[in-house]
N, C-alpha and C positions, 0 to 999 in steps of 0.2 A: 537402808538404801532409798535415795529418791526413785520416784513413780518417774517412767520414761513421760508421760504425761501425766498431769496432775487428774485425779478424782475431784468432781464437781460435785454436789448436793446438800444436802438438809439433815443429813444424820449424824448428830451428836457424838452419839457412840460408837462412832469410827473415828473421829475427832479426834476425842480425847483417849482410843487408844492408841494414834498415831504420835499424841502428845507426848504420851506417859511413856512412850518407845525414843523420847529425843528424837522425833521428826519435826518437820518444819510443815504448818496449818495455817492457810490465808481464814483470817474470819471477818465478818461482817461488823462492820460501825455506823453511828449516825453522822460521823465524819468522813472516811475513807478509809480502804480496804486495809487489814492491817497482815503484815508477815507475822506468824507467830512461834513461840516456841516456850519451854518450862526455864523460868526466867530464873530459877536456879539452879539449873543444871549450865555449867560454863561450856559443853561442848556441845550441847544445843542452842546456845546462845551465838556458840562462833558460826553455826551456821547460819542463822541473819546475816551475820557480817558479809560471808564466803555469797551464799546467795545475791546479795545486793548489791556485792563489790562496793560495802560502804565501810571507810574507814571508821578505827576504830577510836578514834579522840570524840567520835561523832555517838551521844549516851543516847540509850534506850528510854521507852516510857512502859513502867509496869501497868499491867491491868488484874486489876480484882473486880471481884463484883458485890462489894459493898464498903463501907465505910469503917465500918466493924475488922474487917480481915487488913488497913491501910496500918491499921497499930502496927500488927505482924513484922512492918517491913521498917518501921521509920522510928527516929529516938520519940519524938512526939509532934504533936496536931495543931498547931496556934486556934485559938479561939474563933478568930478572924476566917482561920480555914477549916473549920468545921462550920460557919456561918454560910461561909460560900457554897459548896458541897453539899450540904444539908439543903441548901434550895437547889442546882444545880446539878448535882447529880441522881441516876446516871445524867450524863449529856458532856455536850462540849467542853467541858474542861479540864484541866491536868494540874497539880497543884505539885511545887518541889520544896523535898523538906528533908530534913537530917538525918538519913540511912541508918540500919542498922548493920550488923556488921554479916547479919545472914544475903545480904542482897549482894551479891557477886563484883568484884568491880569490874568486869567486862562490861556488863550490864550499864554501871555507870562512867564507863571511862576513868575509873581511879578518883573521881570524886569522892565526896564524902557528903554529897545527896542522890537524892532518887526521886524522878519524875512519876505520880500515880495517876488514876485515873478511874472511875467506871463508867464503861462505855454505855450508850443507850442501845440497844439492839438486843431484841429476844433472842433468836438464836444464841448469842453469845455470852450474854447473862447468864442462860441456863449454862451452857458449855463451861464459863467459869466457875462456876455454884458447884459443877459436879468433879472438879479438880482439888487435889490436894497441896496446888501449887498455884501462884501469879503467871501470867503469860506477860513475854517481853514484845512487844509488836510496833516497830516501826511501820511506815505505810507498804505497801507490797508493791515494790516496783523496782527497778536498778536504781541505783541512787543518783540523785538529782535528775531524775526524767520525771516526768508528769505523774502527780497519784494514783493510786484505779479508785474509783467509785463505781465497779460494776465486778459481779466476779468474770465476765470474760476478759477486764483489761487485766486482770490478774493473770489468765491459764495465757495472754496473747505474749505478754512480758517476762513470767517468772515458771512458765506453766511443767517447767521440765526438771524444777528446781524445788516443788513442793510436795509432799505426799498427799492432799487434800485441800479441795477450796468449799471452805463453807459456802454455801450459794445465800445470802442475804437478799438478793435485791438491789436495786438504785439505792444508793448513800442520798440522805434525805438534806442533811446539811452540805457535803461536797468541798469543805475545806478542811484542814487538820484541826483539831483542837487546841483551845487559847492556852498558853502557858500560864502560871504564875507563882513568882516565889515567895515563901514566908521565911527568908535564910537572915531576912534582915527587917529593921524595925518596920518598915513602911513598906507594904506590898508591893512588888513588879511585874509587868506583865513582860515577860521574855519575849514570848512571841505570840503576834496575834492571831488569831483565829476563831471559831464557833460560835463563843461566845463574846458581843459585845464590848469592849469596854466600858458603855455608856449602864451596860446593866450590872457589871459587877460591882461599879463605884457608887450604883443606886443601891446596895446591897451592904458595902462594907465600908463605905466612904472612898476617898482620894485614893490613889495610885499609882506608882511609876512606871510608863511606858518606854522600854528598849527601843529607840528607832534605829538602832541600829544592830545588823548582823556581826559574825564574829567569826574566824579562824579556826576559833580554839573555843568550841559553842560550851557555854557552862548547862545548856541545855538543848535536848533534841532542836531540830529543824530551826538552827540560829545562824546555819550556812549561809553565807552571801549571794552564790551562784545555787539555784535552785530551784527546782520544779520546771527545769526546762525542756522544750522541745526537740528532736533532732536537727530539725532545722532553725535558719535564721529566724531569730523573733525580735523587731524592734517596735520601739514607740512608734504611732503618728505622727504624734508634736512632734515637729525638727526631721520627721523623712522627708529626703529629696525627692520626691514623686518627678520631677524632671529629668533622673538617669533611669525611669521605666519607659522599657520599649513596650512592653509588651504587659501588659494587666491584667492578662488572664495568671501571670505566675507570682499574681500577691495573693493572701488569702489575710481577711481583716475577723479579731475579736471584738466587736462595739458592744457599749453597753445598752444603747434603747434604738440606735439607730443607722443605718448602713451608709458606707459611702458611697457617693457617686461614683460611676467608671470603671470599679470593679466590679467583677459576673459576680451577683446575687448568690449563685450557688459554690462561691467561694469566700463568702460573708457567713458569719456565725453571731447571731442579736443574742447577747446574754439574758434580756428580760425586755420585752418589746412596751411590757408596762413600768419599767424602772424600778422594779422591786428588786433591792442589795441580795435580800435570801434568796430571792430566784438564781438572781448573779450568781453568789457563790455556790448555788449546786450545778449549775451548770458549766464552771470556769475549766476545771480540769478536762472535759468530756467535749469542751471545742478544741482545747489545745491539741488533744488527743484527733479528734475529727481531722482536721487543717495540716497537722503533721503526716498522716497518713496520704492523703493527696498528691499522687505522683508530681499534677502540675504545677503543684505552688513550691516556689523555690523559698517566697521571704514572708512571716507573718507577721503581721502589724497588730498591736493591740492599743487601747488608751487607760491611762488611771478612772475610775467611777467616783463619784459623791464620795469626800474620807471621810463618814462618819457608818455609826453601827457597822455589818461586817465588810464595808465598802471598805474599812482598814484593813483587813483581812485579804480582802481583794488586791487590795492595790500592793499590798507587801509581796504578794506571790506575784506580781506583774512586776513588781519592782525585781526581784529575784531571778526570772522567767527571764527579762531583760539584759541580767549584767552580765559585765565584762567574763568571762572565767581565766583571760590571761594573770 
């Protein structure tokens, strides 16, 4: 049974034996707060879905806590992505590669891959080390609303639907982790995030960038409409600022600088020094801020610098932004 409210803290050992019970466990990452569950057991899996109201075409990303335990799950490891991950993990990255037949297909949507990962975060490291199983963990939140990077956005969104929130801390990075496939000759990045593109191709050479989202995501978080807020969020560029009466009910996300004529204290500066990783940990945790805001009816954000994880940025604005008709 879920906890009428969820348990907040730092013990392990309640953790995993809420795990080992087929409960559902928010735990701590150096990207964003993740829902968790025994990633194969299929009826603790369906409860990610049930929790999140996220459909199910939409695949999971497994987490182990080492390189060693990725054999376990996959046919095998391309050169390329042992090169990657050997420098690189833990940390921001997820690499997707050819299942084996023990990884559930809930888990993957009926594919015939599987998204891994090892996340950087001690609490969770240990928590995975002491498991006899992968944890499946999308971000903790209803699906397509803004990620948590805090365990309160966790217990404020999902908190009556988990049996425990590992309490981590601030998410140091603040966007999801970079995708990338080895399914085919020449790597891709599915979707951007954590880490760079600019560092993985200094790393393994050239690469194929996805600009584009999809319906039918062949991997996690490839959603078109996503990461948005309850309310209205548009661009800058191309707002009619001539049908506002009233300016106290915008609230703006800038990247180094405010704008004029809207109240200050409804302006959110992602990095007042222009620093992208500043940006990205603090993107979610404005959207989050500004949404909350009785007064502001519409939120205006703009694209940052597209390069290092200003790509990353700009994809979740781009997302944040779209249409969902």
């Amino acid at each position: 049974m879920y906890a009428i409210v969820a348990q907040i803290g730092t013990d392990i050992v309640q953790a995993k034996q809420f795990l080992e019970a087929g409960e559902l466990v928010a735990i701590p990452t150096e990207t964003v707060y993740g829902l968790a569950a025994n990633a194969l057991n299929e009826e603790a899996v369906a409860k990610i879905f049930k929790a999140k109201n996220r459909p199910s075409f939409d695949p999971l990303i497994v987490h182990v806590n080492s390189l060693e335990r990725v054999s376990q799950f996959v046919e095998e490891i391309p050169e390329q992505a042992k090169k990657l991950v050997s420098n690189y993990w833990p940390g921001p990255v997820t690499i997707l590669l050819r299942k084996k037949a023990i990884v559930p297909d809930l888990v993957t949507s009926g594919l015939d891959s599987v998204a891994v990962r090892v996340p950087s975060h001690p609490l969770t490291l240990d928590l995975l080390a002491s498991l006899e199983f992968p944890l499946a963990a999308p971000s903790a939140n209803p699906f397509g609303y803004v990620s948590p990077t805090e365990a309160a956005h966790v217990e404020a969104q999902l908190g009556n639907q988990v049996s425990y929130i590992l309490d981590g801390g601030t998410c140091r990075v603040g966007v999801e982790s970079t995708i990338v496939s080895f399914l085919h000759e020449k790597p891709r990045v599915l979707r951007l995030g954590g880490l760079a593109v600019e560092d993985i191709e200094a790393l393994i050479g050239e690469v194929e960038v996805n600009e584009h989202s999809s319906s039918t995501p062949a991997a996690p978080g490839m959603l078109k409409s996503h990461y948005s807020p309850g309310k209205s969020i548009e661009l800058i560029n191309g707002f009619d600022f001539t049908r506002v009466s009233d300016f106290s009910e915008l609230g703006t996300i800038v990247f180094d600088t405010m704008l004029k004529d809207i109240p200050a204290e409804n302006q959110v500066v992602l990095s007042k020094s222009a620093n992208l990783d500043e940006a990205a940990r603090n993107l979610f945790s404005a959207l989050r801020l500004l949404d909350q805001k009785p007064n502001i009816k519409t939120i205006l954000t703009e694209y940052v610098p597209n390069h290092g994880l200003g790509r990353a940025i700009n994809d979740r604005i781009k997302r944040a932004t779209a249409n969902k008709d």
